[in-house]
MARPA-280936 format. One record per residue (C-alpha): x, y, z; residue in three letters; residue number from 0. Coordinates in pm, 1 decimal. Each point is the difference from the previous one (the first is absolute). Example, Ala and Ser with C-alpha at 12.3 -4.5 7.8 and 13.67 -1.06 7.14 Angstrom:
% residues 2
- px / py / pz / rest / nr
- 1230.0 / -450.0 / 780.0 / ALA / 0
- 137.0 / 344.0 / -66.0 / SER / 1
//
This chain:
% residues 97
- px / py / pz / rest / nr
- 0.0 / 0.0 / 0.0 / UNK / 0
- 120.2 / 363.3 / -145.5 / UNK / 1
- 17.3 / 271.1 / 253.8 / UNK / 2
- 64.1 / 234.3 / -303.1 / UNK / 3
- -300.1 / -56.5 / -238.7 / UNK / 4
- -31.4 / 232.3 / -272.3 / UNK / 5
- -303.0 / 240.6 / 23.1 / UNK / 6
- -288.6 / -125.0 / -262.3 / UNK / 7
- -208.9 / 202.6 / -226.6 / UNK / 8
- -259.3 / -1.0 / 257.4 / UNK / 9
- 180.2 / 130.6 / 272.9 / UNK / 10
- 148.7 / 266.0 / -242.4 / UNK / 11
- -356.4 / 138.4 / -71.0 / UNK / 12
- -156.3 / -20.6 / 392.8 / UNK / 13
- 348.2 / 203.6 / 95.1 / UNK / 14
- -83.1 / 233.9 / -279.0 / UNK / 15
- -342.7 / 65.5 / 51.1 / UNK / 16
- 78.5 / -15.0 / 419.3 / UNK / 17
- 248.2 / 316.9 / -77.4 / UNK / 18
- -247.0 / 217.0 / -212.2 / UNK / 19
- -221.4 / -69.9 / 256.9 / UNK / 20
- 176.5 / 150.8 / 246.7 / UNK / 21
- 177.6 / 270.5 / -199.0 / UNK / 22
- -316.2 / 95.4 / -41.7 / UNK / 23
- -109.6 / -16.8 / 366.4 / UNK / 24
- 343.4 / 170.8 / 85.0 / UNK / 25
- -27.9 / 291.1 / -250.0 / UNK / 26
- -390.4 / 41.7 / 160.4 / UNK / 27
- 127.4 / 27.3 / 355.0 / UNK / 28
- 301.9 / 217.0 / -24.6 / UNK / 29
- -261.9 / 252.8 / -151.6 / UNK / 30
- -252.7 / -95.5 / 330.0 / UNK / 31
- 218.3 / -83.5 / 274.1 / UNK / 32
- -286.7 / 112.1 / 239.3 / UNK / 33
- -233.6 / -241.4 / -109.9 / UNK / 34
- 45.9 / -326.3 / 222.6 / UNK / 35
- -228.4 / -220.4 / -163.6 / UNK / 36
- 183.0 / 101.8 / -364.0 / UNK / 37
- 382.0 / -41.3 / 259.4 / UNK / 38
- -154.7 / -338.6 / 113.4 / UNK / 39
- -40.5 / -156.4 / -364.3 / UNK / 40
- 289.5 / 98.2 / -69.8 / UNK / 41
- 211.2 / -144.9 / 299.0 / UNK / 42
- -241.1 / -325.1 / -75.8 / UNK / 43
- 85.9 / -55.7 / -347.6 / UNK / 44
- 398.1 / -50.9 / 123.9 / UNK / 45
- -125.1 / -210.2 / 261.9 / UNK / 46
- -212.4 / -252.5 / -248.1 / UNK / 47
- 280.3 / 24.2 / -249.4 / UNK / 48
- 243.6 / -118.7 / 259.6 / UNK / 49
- -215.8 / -265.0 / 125.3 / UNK / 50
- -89.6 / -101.1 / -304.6 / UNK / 51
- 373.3 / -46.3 / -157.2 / UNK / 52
- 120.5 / -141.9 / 314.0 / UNK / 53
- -247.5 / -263.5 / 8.9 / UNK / 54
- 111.2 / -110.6 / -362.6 / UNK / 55
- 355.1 / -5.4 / 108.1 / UNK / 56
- -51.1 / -191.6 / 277.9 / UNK / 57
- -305.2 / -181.1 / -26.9 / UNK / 58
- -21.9 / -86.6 / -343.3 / UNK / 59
- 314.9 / 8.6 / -117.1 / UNK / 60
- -67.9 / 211.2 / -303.7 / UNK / 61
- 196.3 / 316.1 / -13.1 / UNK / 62
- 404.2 / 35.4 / 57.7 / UNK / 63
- 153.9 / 108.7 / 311.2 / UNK / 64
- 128.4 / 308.4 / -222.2 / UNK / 65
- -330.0 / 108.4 / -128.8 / UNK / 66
- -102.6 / -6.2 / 339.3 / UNK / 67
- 258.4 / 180.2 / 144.3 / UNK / 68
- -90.6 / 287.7 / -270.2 / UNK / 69
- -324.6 / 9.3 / 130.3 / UNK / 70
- 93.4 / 37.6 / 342.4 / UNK / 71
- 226.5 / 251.9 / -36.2 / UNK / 72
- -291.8 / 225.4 / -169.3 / UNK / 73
- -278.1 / -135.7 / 213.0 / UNK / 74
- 153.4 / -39.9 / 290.0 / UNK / 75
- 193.2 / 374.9 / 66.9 / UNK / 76
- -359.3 / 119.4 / -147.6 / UNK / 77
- -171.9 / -189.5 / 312.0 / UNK / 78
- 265.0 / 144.1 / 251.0 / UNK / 79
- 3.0 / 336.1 / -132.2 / UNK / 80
- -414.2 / 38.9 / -25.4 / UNK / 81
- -16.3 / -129.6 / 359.3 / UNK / 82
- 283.0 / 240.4 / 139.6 / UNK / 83
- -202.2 / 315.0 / -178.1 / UNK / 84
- -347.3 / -152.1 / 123.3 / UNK / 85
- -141.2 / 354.2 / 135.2 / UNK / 86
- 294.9 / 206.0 / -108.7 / UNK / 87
- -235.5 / 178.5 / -280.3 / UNK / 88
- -298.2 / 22.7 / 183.4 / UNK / 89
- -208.4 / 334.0 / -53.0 / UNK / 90
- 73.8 / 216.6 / 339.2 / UNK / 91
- -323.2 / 94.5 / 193.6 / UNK / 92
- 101.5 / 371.7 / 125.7 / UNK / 93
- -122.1 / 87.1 / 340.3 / UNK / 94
- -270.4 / 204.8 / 61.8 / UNK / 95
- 66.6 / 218.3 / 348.3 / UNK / 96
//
């Protein structure tokens, strides 16, 4: 058993389609950064993709431990990074005195 399996067409297209996905998700919340719902999906859609390769790494044996160490690198500093700015770009109430 191969460790190193080359990445099929398959996989090729879900990566695809899972990065204009959320290039498209990233572009919409750097322009709403105050909308947590919008901030959520976003944070999501690295934690799905991550699951998701990681279980066909390890579970299924289907995907290379290169490829997957591509996606972690993006996926992975993407989770850390959304979860250290969590409320950093929250709208400020101002005080009423």
């Amino acid at each position: 058993m191969h460790l190193f399996l080359y990445v099929t067409e398959v996989h090729g297209r879900t990566f695809g389609v899972w990065t204009l996905l959320t290039c498209t998700l990233c572009f919409l919340c750097a322009f709403n950064l105050d909308n947590k719902p919008l901030y959520l999906a976003t944070f999501l859609s690295f934690i799905y993709a991550f699951g998701h390769f990681l279980t066909e790494y390890l579970i299924y044996q289907t995907m290379a431990v290169a490829n997957l160490t591509t996606v972690s690198i993006f996926a992975g500093t993407s989770i850390v990074w959304m979860l250290i700015q969590w409320n950093a770009h929250q709208k400020s109430h101002p005080k009423h005195s």
